[in-house]
C-alpha positions in Angstrom: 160.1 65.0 73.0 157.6 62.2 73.5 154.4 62.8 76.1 154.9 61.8 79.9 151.0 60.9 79.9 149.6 57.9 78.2 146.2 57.9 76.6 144.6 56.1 79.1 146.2 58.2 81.7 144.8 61.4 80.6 141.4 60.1 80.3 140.9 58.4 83.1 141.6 62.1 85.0 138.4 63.3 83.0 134.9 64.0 84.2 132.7 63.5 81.0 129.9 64.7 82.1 127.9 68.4 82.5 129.1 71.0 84.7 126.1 72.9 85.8 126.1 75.0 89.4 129.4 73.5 90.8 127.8 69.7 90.2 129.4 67.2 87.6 126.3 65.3 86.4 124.9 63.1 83.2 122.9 65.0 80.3 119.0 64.8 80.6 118.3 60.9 79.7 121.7 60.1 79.8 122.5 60.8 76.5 126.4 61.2 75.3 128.7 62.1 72.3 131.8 60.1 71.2 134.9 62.3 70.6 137.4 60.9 68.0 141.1 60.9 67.4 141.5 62.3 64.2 144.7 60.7 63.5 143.5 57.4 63.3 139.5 58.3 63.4 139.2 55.8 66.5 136.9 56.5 69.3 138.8 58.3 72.2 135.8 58.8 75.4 132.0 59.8 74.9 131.4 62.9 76.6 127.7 64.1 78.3 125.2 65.4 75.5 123.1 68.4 76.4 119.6 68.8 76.2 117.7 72.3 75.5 116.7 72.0 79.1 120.3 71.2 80.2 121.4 74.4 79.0 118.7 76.3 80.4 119.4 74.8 83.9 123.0 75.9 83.6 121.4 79.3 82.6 119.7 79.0 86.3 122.6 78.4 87.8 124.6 81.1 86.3 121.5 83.6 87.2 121.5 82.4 90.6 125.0 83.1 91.3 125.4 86.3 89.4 124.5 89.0 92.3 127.1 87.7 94.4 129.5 87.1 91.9 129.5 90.8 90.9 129.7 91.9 94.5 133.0 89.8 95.1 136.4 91.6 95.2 138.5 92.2 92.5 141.4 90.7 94.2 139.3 87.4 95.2 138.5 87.2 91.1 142.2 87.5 90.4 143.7 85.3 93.5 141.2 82.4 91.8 142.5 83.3 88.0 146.3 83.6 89.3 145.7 80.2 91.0 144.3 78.4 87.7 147.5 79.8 85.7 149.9 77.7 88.3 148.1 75.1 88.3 147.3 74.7 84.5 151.1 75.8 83.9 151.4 72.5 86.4 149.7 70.5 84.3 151.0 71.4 80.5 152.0 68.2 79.6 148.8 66.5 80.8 146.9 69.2 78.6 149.4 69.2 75.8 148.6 65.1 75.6 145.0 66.0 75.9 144.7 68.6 73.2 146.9 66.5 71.0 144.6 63.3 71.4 141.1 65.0 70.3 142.6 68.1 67.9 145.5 66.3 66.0 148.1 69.1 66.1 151.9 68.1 67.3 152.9 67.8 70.6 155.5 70.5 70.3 152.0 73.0 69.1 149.5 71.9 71.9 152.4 73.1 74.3 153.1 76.3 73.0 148.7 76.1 72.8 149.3 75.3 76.9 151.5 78.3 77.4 149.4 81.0 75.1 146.1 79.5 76.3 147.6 79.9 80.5 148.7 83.5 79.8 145.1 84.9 79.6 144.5 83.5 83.0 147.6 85.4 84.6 146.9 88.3 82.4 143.3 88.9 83.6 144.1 88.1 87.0 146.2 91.4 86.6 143.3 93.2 85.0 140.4 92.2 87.6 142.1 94.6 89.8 142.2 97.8 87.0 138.6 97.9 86.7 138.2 101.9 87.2 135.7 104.8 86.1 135.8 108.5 86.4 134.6 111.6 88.5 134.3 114.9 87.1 132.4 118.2 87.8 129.6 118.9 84.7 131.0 121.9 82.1 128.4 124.3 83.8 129.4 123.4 87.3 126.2 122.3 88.7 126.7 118.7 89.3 129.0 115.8 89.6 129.5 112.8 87.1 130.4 109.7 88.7 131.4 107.1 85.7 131.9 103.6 87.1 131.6 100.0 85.4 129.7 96.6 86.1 130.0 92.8 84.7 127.6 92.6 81.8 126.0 89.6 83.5 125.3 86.1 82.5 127.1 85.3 79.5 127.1 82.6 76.9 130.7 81.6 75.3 131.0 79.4 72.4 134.0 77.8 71.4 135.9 76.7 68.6 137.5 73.1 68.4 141.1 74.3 66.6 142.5 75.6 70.1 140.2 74.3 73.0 142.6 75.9 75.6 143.3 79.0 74.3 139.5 79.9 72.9 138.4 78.8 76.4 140.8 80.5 78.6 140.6 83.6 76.3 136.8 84.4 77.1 136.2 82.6 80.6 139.7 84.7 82.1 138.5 87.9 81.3 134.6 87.2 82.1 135.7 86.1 85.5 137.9 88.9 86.0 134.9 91.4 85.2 132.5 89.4 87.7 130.5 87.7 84.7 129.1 84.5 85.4 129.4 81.9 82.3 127.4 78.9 80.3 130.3 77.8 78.1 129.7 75.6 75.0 132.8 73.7 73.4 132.7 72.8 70.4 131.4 68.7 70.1 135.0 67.9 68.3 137.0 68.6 71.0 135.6 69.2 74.5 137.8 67.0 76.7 140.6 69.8 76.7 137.7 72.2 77.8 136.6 70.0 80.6 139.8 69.6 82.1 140.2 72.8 82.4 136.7 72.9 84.0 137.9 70.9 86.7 141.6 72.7 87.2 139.4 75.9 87.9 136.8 74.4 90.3 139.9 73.2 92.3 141.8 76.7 92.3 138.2 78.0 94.2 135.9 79.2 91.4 132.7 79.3 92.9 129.6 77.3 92.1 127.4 78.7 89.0 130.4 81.1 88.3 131.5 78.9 85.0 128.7 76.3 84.1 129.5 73.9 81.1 127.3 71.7 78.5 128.6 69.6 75.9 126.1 69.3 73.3 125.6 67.6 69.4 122.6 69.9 69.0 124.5 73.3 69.1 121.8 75.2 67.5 118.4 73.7 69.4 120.6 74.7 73.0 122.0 77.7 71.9 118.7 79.2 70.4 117.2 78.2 73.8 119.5 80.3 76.2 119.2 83.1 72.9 116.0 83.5 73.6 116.7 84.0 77.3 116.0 87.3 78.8 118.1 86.3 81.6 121.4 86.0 79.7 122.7 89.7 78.5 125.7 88.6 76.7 126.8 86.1 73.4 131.1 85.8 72.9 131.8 83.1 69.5 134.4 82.5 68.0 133.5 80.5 64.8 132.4 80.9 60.9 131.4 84.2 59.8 127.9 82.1 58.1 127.0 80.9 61.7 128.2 84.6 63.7 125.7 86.2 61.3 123.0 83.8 62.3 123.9 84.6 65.9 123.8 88.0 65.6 120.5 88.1 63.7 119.0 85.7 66.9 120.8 88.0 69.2 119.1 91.0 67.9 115.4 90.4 69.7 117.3 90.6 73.3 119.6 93.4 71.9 122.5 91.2 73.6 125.8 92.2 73.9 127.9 90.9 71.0 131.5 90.0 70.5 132.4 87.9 67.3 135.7 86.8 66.4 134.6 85.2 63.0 136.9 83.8 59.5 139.4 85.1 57.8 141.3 85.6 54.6 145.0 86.5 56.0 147.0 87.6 53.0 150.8 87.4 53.1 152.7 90.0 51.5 156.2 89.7 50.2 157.8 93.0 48.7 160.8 93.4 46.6 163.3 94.2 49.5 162.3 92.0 52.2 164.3 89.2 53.9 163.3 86.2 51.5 165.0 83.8 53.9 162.7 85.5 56.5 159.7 85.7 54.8 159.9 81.7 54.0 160.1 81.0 58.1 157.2 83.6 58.6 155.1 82.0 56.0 155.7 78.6 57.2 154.7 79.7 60.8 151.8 81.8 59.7 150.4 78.8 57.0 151.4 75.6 59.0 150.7 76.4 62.5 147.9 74.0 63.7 147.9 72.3 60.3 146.8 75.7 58.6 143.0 75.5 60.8 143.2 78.8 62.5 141.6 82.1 62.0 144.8 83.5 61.4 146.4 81.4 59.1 147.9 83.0 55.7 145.6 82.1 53.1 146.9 84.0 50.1 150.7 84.6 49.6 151.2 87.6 47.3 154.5 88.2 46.7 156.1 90.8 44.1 156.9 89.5 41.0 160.9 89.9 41.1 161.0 87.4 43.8 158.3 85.3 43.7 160.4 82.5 41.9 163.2 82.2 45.0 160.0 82.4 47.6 158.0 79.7 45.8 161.1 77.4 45.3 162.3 77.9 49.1 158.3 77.4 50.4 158.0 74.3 48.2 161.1 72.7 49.1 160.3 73.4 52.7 157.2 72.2 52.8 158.0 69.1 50.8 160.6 68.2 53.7 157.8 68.3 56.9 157.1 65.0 58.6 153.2 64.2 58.4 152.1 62.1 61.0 150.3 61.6 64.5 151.0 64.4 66.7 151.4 62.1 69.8 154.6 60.3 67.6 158.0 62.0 68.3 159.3 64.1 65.3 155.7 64.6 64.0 155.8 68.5 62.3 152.2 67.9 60.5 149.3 66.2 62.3 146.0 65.3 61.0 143.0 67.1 59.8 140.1 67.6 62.2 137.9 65.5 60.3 137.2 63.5 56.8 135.2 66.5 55.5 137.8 69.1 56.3 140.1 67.2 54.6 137.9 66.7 51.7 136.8 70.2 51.2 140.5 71.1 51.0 141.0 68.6 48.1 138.0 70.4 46.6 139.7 73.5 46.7 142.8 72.8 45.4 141.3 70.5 42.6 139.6 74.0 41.9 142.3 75.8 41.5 144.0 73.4 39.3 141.3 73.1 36.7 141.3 76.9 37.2 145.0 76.9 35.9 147.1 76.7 38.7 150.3 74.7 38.8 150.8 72.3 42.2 154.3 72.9 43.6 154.4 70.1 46.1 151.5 68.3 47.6 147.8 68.7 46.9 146.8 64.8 47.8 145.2 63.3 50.6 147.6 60.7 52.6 146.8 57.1 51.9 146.9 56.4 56.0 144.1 55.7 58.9 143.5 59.5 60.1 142.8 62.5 58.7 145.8 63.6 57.0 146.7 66.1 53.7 150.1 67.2 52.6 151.1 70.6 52.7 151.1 72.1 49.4 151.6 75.5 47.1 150.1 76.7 44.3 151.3 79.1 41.5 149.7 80.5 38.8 146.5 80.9 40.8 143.5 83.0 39.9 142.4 85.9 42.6 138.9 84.6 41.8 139.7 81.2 42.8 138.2 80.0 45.7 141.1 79.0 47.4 141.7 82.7 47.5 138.2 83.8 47.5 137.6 81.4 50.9 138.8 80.2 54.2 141.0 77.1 53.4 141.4 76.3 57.3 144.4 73.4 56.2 148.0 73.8 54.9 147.5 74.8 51.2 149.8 77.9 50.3 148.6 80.3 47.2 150.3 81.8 45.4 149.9 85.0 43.5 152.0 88.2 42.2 152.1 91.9 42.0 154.4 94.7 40.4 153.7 97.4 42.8 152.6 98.6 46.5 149.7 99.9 45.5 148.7 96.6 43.7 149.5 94.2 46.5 147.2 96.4 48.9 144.1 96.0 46.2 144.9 92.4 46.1 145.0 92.4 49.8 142.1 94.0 50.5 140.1 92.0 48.0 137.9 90.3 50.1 135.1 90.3 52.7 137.4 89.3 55.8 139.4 91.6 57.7 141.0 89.3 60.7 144.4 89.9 60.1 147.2 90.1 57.3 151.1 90.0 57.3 153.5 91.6 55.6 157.7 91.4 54.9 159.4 94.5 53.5 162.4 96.7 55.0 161.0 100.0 53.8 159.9 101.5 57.4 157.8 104.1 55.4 155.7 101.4 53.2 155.5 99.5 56.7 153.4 102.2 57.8 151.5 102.7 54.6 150.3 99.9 55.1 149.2 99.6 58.7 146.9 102.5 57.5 145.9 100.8 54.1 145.6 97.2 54.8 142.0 96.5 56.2 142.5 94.7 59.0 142.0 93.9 62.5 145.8 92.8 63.6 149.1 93.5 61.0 151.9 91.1 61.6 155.0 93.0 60.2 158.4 91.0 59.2 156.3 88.3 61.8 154.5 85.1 61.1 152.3 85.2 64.3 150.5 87.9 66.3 148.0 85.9 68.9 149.3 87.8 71.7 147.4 88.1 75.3 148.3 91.7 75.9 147.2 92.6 72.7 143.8 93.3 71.7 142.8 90.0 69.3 139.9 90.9 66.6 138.9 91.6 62.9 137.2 94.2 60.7 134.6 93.6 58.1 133.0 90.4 58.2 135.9 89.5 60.0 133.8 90.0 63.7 132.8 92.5 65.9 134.8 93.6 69.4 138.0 92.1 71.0 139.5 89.9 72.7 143.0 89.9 74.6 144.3 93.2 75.8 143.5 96.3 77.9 140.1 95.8 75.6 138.8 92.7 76.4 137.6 92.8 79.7 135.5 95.5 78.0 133.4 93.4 76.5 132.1 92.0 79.9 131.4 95.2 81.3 128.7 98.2 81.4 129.4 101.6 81.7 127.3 103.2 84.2 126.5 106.8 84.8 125.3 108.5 88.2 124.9 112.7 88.5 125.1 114.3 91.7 123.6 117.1 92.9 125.9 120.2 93.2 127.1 119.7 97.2 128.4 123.0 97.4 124.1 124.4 97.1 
């Protein structure tokens, strides 16, 4: 199904500029990025460019309108976050054309992207109005404990350019919903998708200063400036685990609130009784979604050693059969890279692995094309040292390795610094809860290929990130716990 919106027609409904206190302006000397199609590396808009003192005066205006912000009712918060949900449900194909455009990923993708990304909006609209504490009577009886909660305060969200819905809906919804007022950053790659969303929820009644927004090509220089900040009390990034650490250490003066949703190193486990035919769709879901640049992607495919031959021969011939080309064309399965050195570090990886002694199944070339583009490809015979196993590949190369046993897999599995998520095919309902307990890791996805959910509580362990996102849990991480004792009233 081809797009309703042309490219010029999408654009042309964009503000490029910064949003700071309810007020689209131009970045401080008029400064501005250029934002590229990565299927053809041609120049799509120029966007505002932000300034250490931009950021700061969308800190002001996020200080400003925190008091009353906090004091407005729940169900005022979830009216405005219901209303953004209709109307960017309204407007999926205008986004899906959008995210398509500046990220690369097929049409088909950027509207299932539309849908997840929506469903934090409607799901935090439903949360804003659970926000509850406690009252009890102390153990010795001589006062009351009153436990209630309040919005952190003015918090700074950084976003990721492989989803620029979903990573922006999933930590404005629930910061809205807990009466936090916002200075997003988007990521320079891709913040056209961010500021159309900027505009749907000005429209649905978000008031001024609630969600301020600056583009910027000098991510560290702003950032460090609103870091350093007394006035802003919490940092949410989703990102590389080499820049959350640098965050967290810079975070550590103001002893900010933290949540980091950092890389991963998914393994993909394939046991002697599972469903091969199942385990092939799964793997192609959880290795190929959004070209393989996502958090969650399988990055190491261990599979037991009876079956690895029909697995590899199934993925291979799978892959081999995908369509590469332009996400905005018709029929397109495999879009572009973000960018000439994503696509070149992947080469570097997989030329690593072959000098290592791996075999190449299908694949491991970059496309002779304008764009951005690198077919999908499996390995066998890889090393666990490798680096392709050893690293984030973030692009649709598909190791492979074996094991004779459970307990081998789970070593295998759990050989590595990341703990965002890992997936697993086996029928044996007592090894499916072995491992829940032995895998370490944030999110399981069992006999499934995907598990981004927004009822479910999204985050890693290890180096993998701290807190949650999604869920009952992630309106916690814009919230304080408070604590107020009362004086016996029966003295």
């Amino acid at each position: 199904m081809t797009s309703t919106y042309s490219t010029h027609t999408v654009l042309a409904t964009l503000q490029p500029q910064l949003y700071i206190g309810g007020r689209w302006r131009p970045a401080e000397g008029g400064r501005t990025i250029p934002v590229h199609d990565p299927a053809t590396g041609q120049e799509l808009a120029s966007v505002a460019d932000a300034s250490v003192a931009d950021g700061l005066a969308a800190l002001d205006a996020a200080a400003q309108a925190q008091a009353d912000w906090a004091a407005t009712a729940p169900r005022t918060r979830a009216d405005i976050l219901r209303t953004a949900f209709d109307m960017v449900v309204a407007k999926t194909e205008e986004f899906a054309t959008l995210i398509t455009l500046e990220m690369g990923k097929p049409l088909a993708e950027a509207r299932a992207e539309v849908t997840y990304g929506a469903e934090f909006l409607r799901w935090f609209a439903e949360e804003a109005v659970r926000i509850d504490g406690r009252y009890a009577v102390a153990p010795d009886g001589r006062s009351r404990l009153l436990v209630h909660k309040r919005p952190v305060g003015p918090s700074l969200l950084i976003t990721p350019w492989n989803f620029p819905l979903a990573m922006a809906t999933r930590k404005i919804a629930p910061a809205v919903a807990a009466g936090c007022t916002m200075v997003l950053k988007p990521a320079a790659l891709t913040p056209l998708t961010t500021l159309l969303l900027t505009q749907v929820l000005e429209k649905a009644g978000l008031p001024a200063g609630v969600l301020n927004v600056v583009t910027t090509s000098s991510s560290g220089e702003v950032v460090s400036g609103l870091l350093d900040d007394p006035r802003l009390r919490k940092l949410s990034f989703t990102g590389s685990t080499e820049v959350g650490r640098r965050l967290l250490a810079d975070s550590a003066s103001s002893v900010l609130r933290t949540s980091m949703e950092l890389g991963g190193n998914a393994p993909f486990l394939v046991f002697d009784d599972a469903d091969i035919d199942a385990a092939v769709e799964g793997a192609l879901l959880a290795k190929l979604r959004n070209m393989g640049e996502a958090c969650t992607a399988a990055n190491r495919f261990l599979v037991h050693e009876s079956v690895v031959a029909s697995f590899v021969e199934q993925l291979s011939s799978r892959m081999a059969e995908l369509t590469i080309g332009p996400g905005i064309e018709p029929g397109s399965q495999v879009g572009p890279l973000i960018d000439e050195a994503s696509r070149e570090k992947i080469h570097d990886l997989v030329e690593h692995a072959r000098r290592s002694g791996a075999e190449v199944r299908t694949g491991g070339f970059a496309l002779d094309r304008a764009g951005y583009f690198y077919a999908p490809t499996v390995l066998t015979g890889v090393d666990p040292d490798a680096r392709v196993c050893r690293e984030e590949i973030f692009g649709p190369v598909a190791p492979v390795l074996t094991f004779s046993d459970e307990d081998e897999a789970v070593a295998l599995a759990n050989h590595t610094d990341y703990g965002l998520v890992a997936y697993a095919y086996t029928r044996d309902s007592a090894r499916s809860m072995r491992l829940m307990e032995r895998l370490e890791t944030g999110m399981l996805g069992m006999n499934v290929g995907a598990v981004s959910n927004p009822a479910a509580p999204f985050g890693g362990v290890k180096q993998s990130g701290l807190g949650r996102e999604g869920g009952r849990e992630g309106i916690e991480e814009y919230l304080e716990t408070r604590y107020t004792g009362f004086a016996n009233p029966y003295s």
